[in-house]
C-alpha positions as CSV (number, residue, x, y, z in Angstrom):
1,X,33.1,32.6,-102.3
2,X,32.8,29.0,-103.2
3,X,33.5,27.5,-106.6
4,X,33.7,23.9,-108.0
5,X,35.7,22.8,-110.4
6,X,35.4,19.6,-112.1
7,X,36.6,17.8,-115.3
8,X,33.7,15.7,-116.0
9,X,34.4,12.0,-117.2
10,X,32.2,9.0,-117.8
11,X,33.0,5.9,-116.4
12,X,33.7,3.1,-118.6
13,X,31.4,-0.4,-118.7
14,X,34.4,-2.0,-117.3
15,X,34.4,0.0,-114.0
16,X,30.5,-0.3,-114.0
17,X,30.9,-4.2,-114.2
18,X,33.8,-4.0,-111.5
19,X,31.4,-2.5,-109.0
20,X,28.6,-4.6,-109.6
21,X,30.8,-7.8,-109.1
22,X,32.5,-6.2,-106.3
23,X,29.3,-5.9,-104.9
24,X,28.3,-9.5,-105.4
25,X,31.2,-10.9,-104.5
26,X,32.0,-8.7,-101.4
27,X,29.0,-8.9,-99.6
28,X,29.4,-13.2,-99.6
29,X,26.6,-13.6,-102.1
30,X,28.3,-15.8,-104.9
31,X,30.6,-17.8,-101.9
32,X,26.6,-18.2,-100.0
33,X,25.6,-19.7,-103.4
34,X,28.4,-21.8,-103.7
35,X,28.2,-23.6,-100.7
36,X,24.8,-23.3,-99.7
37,X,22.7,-23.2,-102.6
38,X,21.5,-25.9,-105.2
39,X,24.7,-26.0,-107.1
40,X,27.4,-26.1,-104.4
41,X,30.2,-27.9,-104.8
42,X,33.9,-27.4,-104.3
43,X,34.4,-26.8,-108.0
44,X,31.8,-23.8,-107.6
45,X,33.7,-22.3,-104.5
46,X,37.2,-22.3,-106.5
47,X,35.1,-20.6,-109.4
48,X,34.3,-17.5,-107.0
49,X,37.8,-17.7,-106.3
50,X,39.3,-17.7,-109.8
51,X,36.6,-14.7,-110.4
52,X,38.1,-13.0,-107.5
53,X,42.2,-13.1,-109.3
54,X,40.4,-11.8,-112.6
55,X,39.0,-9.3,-110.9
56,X,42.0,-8.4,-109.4
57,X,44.1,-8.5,-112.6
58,X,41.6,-6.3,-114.2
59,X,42.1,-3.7,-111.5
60,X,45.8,-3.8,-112.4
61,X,45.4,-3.4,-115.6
62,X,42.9,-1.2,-115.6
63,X,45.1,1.4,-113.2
64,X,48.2,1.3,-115.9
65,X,45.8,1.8,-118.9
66,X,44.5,5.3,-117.5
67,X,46.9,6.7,-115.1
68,X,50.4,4.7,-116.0
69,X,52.7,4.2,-112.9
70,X,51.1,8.0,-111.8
71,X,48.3,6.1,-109.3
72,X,51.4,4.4,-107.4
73,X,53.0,7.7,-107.4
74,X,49.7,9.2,-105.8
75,X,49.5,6.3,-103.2
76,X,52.9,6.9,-101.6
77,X,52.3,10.5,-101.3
78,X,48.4,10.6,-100.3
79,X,48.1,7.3,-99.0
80,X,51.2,6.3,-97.1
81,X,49.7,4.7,-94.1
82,X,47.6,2.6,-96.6
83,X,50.3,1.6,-98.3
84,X,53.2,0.9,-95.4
85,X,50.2,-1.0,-93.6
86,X,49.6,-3.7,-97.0
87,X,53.3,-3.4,-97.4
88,X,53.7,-4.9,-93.5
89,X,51.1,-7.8,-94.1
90,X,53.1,-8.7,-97.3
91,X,56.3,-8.5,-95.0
92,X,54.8,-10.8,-92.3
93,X,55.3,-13.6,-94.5
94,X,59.1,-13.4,-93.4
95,X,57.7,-14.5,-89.6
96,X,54.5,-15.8,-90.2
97,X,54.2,-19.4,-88.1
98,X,52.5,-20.0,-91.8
99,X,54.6,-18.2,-94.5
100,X,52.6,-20.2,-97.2
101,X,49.0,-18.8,-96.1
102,X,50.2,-15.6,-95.1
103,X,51.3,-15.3,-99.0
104,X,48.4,-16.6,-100.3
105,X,46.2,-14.6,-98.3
106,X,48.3,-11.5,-98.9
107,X,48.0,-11.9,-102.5
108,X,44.5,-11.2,-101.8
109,X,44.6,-8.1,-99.8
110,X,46.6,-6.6,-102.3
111,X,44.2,-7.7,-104.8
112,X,41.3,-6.7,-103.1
113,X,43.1,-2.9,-102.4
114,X,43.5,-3.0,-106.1
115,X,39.5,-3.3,-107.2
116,X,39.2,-0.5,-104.3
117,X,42.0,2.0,-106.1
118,X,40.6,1.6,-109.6
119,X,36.7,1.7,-108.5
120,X,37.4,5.1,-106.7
121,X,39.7,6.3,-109.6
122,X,37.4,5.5,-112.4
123,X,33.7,6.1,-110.9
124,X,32.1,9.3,-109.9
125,X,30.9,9.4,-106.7
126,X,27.2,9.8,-107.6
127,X,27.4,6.9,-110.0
128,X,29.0,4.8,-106.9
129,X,26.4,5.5,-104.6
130,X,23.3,5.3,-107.1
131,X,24.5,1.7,-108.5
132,X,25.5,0.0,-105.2
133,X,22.5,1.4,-103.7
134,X,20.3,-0.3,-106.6
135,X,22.6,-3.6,-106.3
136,X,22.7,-3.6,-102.7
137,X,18.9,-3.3,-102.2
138,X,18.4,-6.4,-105.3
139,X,20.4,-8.5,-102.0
140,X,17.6,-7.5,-99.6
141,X,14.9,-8.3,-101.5
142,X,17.0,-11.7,-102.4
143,X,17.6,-12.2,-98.7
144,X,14.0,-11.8,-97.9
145,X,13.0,-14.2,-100.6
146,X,15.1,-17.0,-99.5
147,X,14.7,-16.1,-95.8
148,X,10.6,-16.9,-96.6
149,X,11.0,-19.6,-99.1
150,X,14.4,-21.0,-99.3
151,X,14.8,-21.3,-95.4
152,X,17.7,-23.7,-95.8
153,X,20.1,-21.3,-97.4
154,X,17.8,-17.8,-96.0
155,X,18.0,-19.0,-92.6
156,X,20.4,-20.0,-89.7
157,X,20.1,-21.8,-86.5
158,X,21.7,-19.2,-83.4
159,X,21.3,-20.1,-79.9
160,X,18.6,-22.3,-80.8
161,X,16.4,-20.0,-82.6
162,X,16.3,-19.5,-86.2
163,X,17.2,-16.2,-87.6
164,X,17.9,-14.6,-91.1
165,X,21.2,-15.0,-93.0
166,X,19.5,-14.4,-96.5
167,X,21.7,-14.7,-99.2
168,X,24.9,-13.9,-97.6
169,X,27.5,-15.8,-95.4
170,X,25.9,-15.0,-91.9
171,X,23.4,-13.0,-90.2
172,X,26.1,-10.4,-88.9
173,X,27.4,-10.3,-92.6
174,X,23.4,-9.6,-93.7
175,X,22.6,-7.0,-90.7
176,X,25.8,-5.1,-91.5
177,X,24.9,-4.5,-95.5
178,X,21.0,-4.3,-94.4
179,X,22.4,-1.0,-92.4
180,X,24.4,0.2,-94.7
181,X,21.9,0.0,-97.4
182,X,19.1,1.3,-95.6
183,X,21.5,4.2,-94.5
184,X,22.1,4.8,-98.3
185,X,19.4,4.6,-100.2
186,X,17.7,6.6,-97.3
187,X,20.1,9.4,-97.6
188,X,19.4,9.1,-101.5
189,X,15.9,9.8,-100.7
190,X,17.1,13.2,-100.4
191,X,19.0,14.1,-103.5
192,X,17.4,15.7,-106.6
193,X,15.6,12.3,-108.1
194,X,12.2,11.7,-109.9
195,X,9.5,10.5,-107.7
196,X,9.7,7.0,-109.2
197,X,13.3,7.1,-107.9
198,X,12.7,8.2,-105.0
199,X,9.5,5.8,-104.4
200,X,12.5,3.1,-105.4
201,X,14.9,4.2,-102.8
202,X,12.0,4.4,-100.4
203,X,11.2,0.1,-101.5
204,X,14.4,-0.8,-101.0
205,X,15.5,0.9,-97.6
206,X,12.3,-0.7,-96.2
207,X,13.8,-4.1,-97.1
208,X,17.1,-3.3,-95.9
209,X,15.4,-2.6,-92.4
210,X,13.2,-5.7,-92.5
211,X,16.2,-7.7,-93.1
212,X,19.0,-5.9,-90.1
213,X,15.7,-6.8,-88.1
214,X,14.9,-10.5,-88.9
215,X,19.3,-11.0,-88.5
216,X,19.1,-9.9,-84.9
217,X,22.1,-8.6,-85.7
218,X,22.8,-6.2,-82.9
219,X,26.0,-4.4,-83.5
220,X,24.4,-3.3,-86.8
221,X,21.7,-1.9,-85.4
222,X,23.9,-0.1,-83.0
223,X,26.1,1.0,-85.8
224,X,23.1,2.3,-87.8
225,X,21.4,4.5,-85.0
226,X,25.1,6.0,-84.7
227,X,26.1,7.1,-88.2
228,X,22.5,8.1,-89.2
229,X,22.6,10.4,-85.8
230,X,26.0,11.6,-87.2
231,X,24.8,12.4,-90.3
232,X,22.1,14.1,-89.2
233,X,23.7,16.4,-86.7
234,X,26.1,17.8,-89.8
235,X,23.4,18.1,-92.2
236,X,21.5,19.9,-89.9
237,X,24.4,21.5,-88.6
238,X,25.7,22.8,-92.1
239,X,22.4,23.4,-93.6
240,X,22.1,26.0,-91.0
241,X,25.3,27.6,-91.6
242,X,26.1,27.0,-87.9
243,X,29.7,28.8,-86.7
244,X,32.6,26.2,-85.2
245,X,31.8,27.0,-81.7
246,X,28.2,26.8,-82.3
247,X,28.9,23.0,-84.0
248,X,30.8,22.5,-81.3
249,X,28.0,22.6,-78.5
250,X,25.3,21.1,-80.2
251,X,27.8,18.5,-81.2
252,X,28.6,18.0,-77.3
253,X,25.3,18.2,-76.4
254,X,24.0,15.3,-78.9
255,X,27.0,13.2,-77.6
256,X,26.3,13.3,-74.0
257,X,22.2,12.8,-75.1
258,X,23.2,9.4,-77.2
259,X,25.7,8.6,-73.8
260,X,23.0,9.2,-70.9
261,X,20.7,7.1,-73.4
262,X,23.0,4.2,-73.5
263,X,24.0,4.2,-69.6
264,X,20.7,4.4,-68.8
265,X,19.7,1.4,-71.0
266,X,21.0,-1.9,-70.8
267,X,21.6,-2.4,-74.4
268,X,23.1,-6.0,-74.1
269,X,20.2,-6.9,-72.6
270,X,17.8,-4.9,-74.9
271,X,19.0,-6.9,-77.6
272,X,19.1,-9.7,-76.5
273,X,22.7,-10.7,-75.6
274,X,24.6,-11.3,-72.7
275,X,27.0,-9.0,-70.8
276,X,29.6,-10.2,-72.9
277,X,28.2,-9.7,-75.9
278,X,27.9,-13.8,-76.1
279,X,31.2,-15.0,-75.3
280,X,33.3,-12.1,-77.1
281,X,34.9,-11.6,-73.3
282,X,36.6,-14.3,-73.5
283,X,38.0,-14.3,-77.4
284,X,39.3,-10.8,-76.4
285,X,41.0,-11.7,-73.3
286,X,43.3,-14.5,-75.1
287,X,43.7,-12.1,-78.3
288,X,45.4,-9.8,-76.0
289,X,47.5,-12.6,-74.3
290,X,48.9,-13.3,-77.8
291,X,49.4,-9.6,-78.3
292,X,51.6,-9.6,-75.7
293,X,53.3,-12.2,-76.6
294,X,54.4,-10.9,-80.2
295,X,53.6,-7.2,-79.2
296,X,56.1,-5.8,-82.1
297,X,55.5,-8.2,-85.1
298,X,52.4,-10.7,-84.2
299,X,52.0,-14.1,-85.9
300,X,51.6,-12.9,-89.5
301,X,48.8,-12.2,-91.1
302,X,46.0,-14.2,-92.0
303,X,47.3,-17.0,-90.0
304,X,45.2,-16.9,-87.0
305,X,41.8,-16.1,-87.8
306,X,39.2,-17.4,-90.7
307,X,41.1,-20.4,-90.4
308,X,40.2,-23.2,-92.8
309,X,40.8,-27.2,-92.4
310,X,44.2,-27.3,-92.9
311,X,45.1,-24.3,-91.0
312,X,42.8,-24.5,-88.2
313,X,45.7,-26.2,-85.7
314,X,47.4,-23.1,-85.4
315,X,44.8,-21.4,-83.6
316,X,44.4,-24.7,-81.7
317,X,47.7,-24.6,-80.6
318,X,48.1,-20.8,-79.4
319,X,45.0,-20.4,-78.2
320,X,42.3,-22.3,-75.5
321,X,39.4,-22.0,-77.5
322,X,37.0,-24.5,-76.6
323,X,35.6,-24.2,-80.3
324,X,36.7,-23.0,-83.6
325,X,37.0,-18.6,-83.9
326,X,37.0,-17.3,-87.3
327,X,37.2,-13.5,-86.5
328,X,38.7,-11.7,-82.9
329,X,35.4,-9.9,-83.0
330,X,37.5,-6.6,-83.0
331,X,39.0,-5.3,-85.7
332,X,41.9,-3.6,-83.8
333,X,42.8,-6.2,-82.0
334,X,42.7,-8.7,-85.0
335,X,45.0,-6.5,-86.4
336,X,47.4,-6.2,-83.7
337,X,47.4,-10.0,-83.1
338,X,48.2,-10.7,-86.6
339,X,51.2,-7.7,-87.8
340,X,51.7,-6.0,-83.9
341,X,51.0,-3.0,-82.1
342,X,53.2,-0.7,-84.9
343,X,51.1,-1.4,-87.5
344,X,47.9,-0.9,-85.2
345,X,48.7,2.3,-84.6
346,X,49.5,3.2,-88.4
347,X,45.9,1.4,-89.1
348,X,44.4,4.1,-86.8
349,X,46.0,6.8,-88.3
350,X,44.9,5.9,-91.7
351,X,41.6,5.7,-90.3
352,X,41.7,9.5,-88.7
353,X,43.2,11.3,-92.2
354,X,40.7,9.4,-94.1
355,X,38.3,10.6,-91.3
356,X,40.1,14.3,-91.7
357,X,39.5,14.8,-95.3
358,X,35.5,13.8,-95.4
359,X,34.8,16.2,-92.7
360,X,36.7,18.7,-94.2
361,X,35.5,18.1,-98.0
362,X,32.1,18.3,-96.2
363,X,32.3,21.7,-94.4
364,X,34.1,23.5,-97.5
365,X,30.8,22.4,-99.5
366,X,28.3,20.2,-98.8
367,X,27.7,18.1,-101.8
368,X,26.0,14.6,-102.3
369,X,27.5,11.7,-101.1
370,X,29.8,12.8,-98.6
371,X,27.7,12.7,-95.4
372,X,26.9,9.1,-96.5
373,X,30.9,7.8,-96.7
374,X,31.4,9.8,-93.4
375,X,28.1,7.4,-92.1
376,X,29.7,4.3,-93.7
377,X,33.0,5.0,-92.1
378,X,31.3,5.6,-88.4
379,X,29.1,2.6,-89.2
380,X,32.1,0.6,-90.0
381,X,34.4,1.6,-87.3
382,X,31.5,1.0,-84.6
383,X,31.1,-2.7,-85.8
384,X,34.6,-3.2,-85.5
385,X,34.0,-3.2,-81.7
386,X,32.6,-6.5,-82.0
387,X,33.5,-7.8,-85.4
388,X,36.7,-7.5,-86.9
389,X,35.9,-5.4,-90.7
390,X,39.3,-3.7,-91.2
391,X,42.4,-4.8,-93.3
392,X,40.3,-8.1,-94.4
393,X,40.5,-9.6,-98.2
394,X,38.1,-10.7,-100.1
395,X,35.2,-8.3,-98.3
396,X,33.4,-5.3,-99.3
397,X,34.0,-3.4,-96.0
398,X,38.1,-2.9,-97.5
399,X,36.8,-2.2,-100.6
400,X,34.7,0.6,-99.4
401,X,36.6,1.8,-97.1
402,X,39.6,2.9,-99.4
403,X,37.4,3.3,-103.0
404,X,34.6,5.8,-101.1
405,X,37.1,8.6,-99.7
406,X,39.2,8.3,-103.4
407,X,35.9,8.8,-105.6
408,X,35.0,11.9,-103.5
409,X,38.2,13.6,-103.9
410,X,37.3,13.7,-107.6
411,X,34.8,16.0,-107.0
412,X,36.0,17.9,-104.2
413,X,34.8,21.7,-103.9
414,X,37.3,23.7,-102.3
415,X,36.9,26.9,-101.1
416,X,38.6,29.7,-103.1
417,X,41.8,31.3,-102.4
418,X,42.5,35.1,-102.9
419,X,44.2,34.7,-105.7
420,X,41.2,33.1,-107.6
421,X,42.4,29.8,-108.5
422,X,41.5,26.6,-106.7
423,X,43.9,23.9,-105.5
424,X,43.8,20.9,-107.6
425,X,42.1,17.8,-105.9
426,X,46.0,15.5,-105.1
427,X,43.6,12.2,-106.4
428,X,43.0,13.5,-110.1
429,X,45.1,11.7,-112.6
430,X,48.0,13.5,-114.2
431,X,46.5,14.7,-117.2
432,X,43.4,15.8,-115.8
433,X,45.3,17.6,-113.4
434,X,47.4,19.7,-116.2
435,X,43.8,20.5,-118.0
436,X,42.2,21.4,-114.8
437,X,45.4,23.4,-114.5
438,X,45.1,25.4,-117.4
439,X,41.9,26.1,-117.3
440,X,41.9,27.6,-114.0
441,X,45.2,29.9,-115.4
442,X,43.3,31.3,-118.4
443,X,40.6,31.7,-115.5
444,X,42.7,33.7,-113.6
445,X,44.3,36.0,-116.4
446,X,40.6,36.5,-117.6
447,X,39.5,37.8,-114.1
448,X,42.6,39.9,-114.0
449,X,42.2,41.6,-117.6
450,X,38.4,42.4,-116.6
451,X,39.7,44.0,-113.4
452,X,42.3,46.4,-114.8
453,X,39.7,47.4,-118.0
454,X,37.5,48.1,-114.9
455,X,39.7,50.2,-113.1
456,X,40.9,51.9,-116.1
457,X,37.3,52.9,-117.1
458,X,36.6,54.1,-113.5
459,X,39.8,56.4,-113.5
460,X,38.9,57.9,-116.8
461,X,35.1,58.3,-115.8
462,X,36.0,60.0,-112.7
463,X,38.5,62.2,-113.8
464,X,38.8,65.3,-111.4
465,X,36.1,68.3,-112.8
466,X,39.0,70.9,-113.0
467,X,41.0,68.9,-115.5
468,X,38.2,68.4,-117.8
469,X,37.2,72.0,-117.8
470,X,40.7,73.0,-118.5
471,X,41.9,70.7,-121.3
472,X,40.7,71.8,-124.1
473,X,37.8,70.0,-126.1
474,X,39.9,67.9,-128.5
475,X,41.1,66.1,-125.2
476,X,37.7,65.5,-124.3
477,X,36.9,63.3,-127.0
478,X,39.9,60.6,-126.7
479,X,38.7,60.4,-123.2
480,X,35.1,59.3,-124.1
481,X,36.9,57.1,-126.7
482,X,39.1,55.8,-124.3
483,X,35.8,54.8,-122.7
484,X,34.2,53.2,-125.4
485,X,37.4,51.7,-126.6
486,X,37.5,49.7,-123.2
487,X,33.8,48.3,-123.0
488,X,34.3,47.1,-126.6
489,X,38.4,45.8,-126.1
490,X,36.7,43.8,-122.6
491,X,33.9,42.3,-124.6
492,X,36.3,41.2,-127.1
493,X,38.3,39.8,-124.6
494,X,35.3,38.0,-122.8
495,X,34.6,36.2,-126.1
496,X,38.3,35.3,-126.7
497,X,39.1,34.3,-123.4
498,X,35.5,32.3,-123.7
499,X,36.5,30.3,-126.5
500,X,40.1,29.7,-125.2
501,X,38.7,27.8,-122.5
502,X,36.6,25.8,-124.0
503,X,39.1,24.1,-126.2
504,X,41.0,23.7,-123.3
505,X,38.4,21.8,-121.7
């Protein structure tokens, strides 16, 4: 039998506001507008920063206002790699080649991992989805807009031809949000909406898709063929009630289908690019000399890569680049270069519980949402085979990736035990945990009490026939009183036990 339990809250205008400017801010759009469009200017790109430390000290605050000291509590115990993998960039200051940057730049992951704590603490789910979907698809229709008539901020020149950047840094930056938004408001297409919602979703996933197309972005198409094939499979897989095993094969089978399909096709050279994936051989083979270089600590992070003016001679001068790298086009080995192979390996695991836990909230009930973060997640780890997404400030990709898993743990549906109460989702604060608590004991002692008045009725009403013929026919009367006396004393019950719980809740 499966039950959900909830305690339903409504998110405040402050977390709505956060999202939104996450949003906006994550995705490149205001930094785009600060250099690139009519206004830019160097006191316009120090405003997007000094938005940025707001926003972060609003997610501080906002943590300690509803959950006290509780969500660092929660963080060490249900997020320890999260939290030992932030705490080692903030430690590589101490052998950063560039302790300065590393702390500035630090400052900034934390910040960023902040907005992503309170965001999945303070929004549901559904709220999550619905408003970046609605936000997200406003940046399409922007991009294509500015792409058609704004071509000198829209557009971008790559390998001589032009392409779409639309209102975000680059065209890899706009082909990875035109995926993910497609993939969204697609799977949102399939939730219980009105038809002008769903007509909506339908607008704005077309615009998504003409914008990853006009990028040429082609590690976000690749990444959106895979998740939406993932998501597919479970839905269909789930919806049809399918057994372990029975997952298991068609699982296999629509692995080795989407492998024959991409041995048999040249991809690189279906989508234009070169065996290399356009000089990525090359930044990877001297990523992985530094590696080895520092293979236990690396050269702190944020040193090496988006370098700036002033930093730019440290990749100069450990590297052979003949020109100037701003990502390792792999998130893994970004990561490794910067804080070592330890911290790598701690980066995967966080990535395979996080993994864990929306396959698992998934198969105990499906609910909506979920098969969309599991999507993201794929989509996000696949473009970290040529991009480098994970563990970086400042970006929507962090902020996703740790405030999506976090906001679904609020609604969780677990599956429920023998005893009839459900575990309590870890990620709830404090006090909703000790109402949810209560609630589910007077539950309990409610479902007991009707179970012992049932079996006391049933042992009175089957009483052996020779007993009632020989008691004599005073005794027959308490009996059918008994009876009565137990229908009546479990109704009673039922309306006591009913209002109980609803102060309680």
């Amino acid at each position: 039998m499966l039950s959900t339990y909830q305690v339903p809250y409504r998110e405040s205008w402050i977390a709505t506001g956060m999202l939104v400017l996450s949003v906006l801010q994550g995705t490149s759009f205001t930094l785009t507008l600060a250099i690139r469009g009519p206004l830019a200017s160097d006191v316009a790109a120090s405003l997007v920063t000094l938005a940025w430390l707001m926003m972060y000290l609003v997610a501080g605050l906002g943590l300690i206002v509803t959950s006290g000291i509780n969500w660092a509590t929660w963080l060490v115990r249900y997020r320890l790699p999260l939290t030992l993998l932030v705490a080692g960039a903030a430690f590589s200051a101490a052998w950063s080649i560039d302790t300065e940057l590393t702390t500035e730049r630090v400052i900034h992951l934390v910040g960023t991992t902040l907005i992503a704590l309170y965001l999945g603490f303070n929004l549901p789910l559904t709220r999550l989805l619905r408003l970046s979907a609605v936000v997200l698809g406003l940046l399409m229709i922007a991009s294509i807009g500015a792409a058609l008539f704004v071509p000198e901020i829209g557009q971008e020149n790559y390998e001589g031809n032009q392409v779409w950047a639309g209102v975000m840094a680059s065209k890899n930056t706009l082909g990875f949000w035109a995926a993910i938004s497609a993939l969204l408001s697609g799977s949102l297409m399939f939730w219980q909406l009105s038809t002008a919602r769903r007509v909506t979703c339908l607008v704005l996933a077309l615009a998504s898709l003409i914008c990853l197309y006009y990028s040429v972005s082609a590690t976000s198409v690749l990444a959106m063929i895979s998740a939406a094939l993932v998501m597919i499979y479970l839905h269909t897989a789930f919806s049809l009630r399918l057994g372990m095993l029975s997952m298991l094969v068609l699982g296999v089978l629509v692995t080795a289908l989407v492998g024959l399909a991409f041995y048999f096709i040249d991809t690189a050279e279906l989508i234009g690019r070169s065996g290399d994936l356009t000089g990525r051989g090359e930044v990877w083979a001297q990523t992985w000399k530094l590696i080895l270089e520092r293979p236990l600590t690396g050269v702190g992070y944020g040193t090496l890569w988006f370098p700036t003016d002033d930093s730019v001679w440290i990749q100069q001068s450990l590297t052979d680049f003949s020109w100037t790298v701003f990502h390792a086009h792999n998130g893994l080995l970004q990561i490794a270069s910067e804080l070592g192979l330890p911290l790598t390996a701690l980066a995967l695991f966080m990535i395979v519980q996080q993994l864990v836990e929306i396959i698992y909230c998934q198969y105990q009930r499906q609910q909506p949402g979920v098969l969309f973060i599991l999507g993201f997640t794929v989509a996000l780890l696949i473009s970290n085979y040529s991009e480098a997404r994970l563990l970086v400030h400042r970006e929507l990709y962090w902020i996703f990736f740790i405030a999506l898993p976090i906001s679904m743990l609020q609604q969780v549906t677990l599956t429920q035990s023998s005893t009839g109460v459900v575990g309590i989702p870890a990620s709830l604060p404090p006090d909703n945990q000790e109402r949810l608590k209560h609630a589910r004991e007077q539950l309990a002692q409610r479902r007991t009490l009707k179970k012992r008045l049932r079996k006391r009725r049933v042992t009175v009403i089957n009483a052996p026939d020779e007993n009632k013929q020989s008691a004599p026919p005073s005794d027959s009367a308490p009996a059918n009183k008994l009876a009565v006396i137990d229908k009546e004393g479990l109704d009673t019950m039922k309306r006591k036990m009913a209002r109980r719980h609803r102060k309680a809740g």
